[in-house]
Each structure stands twice: as C-alpha cells, then as structure tokens.
Backbone bond lengths (Angstrom), bond angles and torsions (degrees), N, CA, C in turn:
res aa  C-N    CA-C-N  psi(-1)  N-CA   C-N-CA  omega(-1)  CA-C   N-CA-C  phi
1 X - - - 1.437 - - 1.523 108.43 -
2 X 1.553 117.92 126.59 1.332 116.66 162.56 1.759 128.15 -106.25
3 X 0.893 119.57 167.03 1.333 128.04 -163.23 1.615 129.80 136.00
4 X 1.579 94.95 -175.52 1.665 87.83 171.04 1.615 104.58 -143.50
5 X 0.920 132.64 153.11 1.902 150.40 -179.33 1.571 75.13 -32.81
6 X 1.045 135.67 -87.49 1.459 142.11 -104.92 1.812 97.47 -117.45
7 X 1.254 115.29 13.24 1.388 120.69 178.64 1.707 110.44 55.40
8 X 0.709 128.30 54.01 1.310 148.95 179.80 1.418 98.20 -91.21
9 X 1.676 108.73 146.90 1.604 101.74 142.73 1.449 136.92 -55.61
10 X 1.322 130.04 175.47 0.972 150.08 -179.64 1.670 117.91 -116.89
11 X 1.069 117.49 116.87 1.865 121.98 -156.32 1.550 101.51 -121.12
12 X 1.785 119.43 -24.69 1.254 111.33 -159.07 1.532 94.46 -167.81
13 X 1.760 105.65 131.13 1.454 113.52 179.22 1.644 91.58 -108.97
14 X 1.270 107.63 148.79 1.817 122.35 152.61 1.285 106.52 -150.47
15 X 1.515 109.39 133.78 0.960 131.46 -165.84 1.455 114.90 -103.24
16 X 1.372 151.28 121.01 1.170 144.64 -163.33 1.641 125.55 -151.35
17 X 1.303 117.67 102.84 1.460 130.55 -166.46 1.390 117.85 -74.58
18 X 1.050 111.29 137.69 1.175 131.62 165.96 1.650 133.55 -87.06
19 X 1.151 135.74 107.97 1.177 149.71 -153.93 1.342 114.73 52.63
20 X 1.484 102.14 60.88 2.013 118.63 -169.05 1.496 86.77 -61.41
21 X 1.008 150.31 5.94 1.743 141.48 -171.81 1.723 89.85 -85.46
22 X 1.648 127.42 -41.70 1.305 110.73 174.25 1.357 134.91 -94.89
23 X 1.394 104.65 21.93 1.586 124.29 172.89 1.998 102.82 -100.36
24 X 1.280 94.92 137.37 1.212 85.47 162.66 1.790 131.02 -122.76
25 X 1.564 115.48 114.42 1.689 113.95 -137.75 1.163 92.78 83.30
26 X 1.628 102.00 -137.43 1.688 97.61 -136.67 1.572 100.24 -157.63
27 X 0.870 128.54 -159.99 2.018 122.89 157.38 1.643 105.10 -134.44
28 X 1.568 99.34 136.23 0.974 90.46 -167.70 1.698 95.48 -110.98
29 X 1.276 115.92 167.31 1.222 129.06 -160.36 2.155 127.55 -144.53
30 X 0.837 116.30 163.69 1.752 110.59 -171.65 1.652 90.10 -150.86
31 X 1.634 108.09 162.27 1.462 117.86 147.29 1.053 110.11 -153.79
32 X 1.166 124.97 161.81 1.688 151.76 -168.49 1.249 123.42 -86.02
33 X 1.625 121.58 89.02 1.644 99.18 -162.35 1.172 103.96 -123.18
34 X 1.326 112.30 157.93 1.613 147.99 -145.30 1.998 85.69 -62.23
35 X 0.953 100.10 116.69 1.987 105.78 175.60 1.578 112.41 70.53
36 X 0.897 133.75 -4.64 1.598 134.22 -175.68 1.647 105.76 -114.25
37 X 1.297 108.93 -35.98 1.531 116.54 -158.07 1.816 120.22 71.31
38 X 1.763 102.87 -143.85 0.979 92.68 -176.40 1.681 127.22 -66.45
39 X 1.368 114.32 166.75 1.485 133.47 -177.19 1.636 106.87 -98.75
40 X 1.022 109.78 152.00 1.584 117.86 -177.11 1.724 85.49 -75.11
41 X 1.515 99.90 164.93 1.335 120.36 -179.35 1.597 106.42 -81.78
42 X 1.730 116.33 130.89 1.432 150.79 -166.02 1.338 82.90 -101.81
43 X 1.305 109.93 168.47 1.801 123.00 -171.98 1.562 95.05 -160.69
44 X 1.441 136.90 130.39 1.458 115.18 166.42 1.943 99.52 -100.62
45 X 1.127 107.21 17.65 1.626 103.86 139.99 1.441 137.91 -62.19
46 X 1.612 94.68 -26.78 1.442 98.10 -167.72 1.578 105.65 -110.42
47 X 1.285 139.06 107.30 1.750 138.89 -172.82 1.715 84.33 -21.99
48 X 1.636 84.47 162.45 1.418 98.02 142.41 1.516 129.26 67.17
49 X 1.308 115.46 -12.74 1.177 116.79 -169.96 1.876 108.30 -114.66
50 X 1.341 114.74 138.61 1.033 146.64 148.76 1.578 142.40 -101.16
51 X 1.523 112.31 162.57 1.671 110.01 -172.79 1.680 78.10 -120.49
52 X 1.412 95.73 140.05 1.860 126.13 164.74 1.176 101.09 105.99
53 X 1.396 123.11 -160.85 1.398 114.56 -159.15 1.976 103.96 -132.37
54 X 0.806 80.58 170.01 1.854 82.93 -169.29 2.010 95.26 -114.72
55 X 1.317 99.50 143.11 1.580 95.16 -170.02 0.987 138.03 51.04
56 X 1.069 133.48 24.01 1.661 144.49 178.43 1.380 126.99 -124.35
57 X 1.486 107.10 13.96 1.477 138.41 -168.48 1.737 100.19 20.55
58 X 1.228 136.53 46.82 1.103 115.56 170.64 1.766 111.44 -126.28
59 X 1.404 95.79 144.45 1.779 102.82 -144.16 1.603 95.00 -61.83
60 X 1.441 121.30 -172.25 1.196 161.39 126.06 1.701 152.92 -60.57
C-alpha cells in the first residue's frame, strides 16, 4: 500500500526487506517523477537508497 495518513503527495519510495538473509541480492526498483521522469535504479541491497527525489516536492 502507498500513500500518506494525511493524503499528501508522495515524493520518495524506499523499499526495505525483511529477513534479507532469504533474499538473495536484493530487488531492484525505479519511479516516475512528476517533470524529470524516470529515476536511476534503487537496490534494497544497497542501505539507504531510494527512487524519487527528497525536497523537491515533485510527486511520483
């Protein structure tokens, strides 16, 4: 499910696994944002990383 409490946009996905010990790698992932298009490829192999942009209020 995506969204937010307060119906807000959406600016930034991260994706984050749970018991990554039975994944092997990672999933990798993109999103589509409002005037830029696509996002370079996110990995939840790698900490920290997300697809869309942080502070730039423009959606997903």
């Amino acid at each position: 499910m995506a969204g937010t409490k307060d119906d807000l946009r959406m600016e930034t996905i991260q994706l984050k696994l749970n018991n990554a010990k039975n994944v092997a790698g990672g999933i990798k992932y993109r999103a589509y944002v409002q005037k830029l298009g696509w996002t370079f490829w996110a990995d939840t192999a790698i900490s920290d990383t997300y697809a869309g942009t942080k502070g730039k209020s423009l959606r997903v």
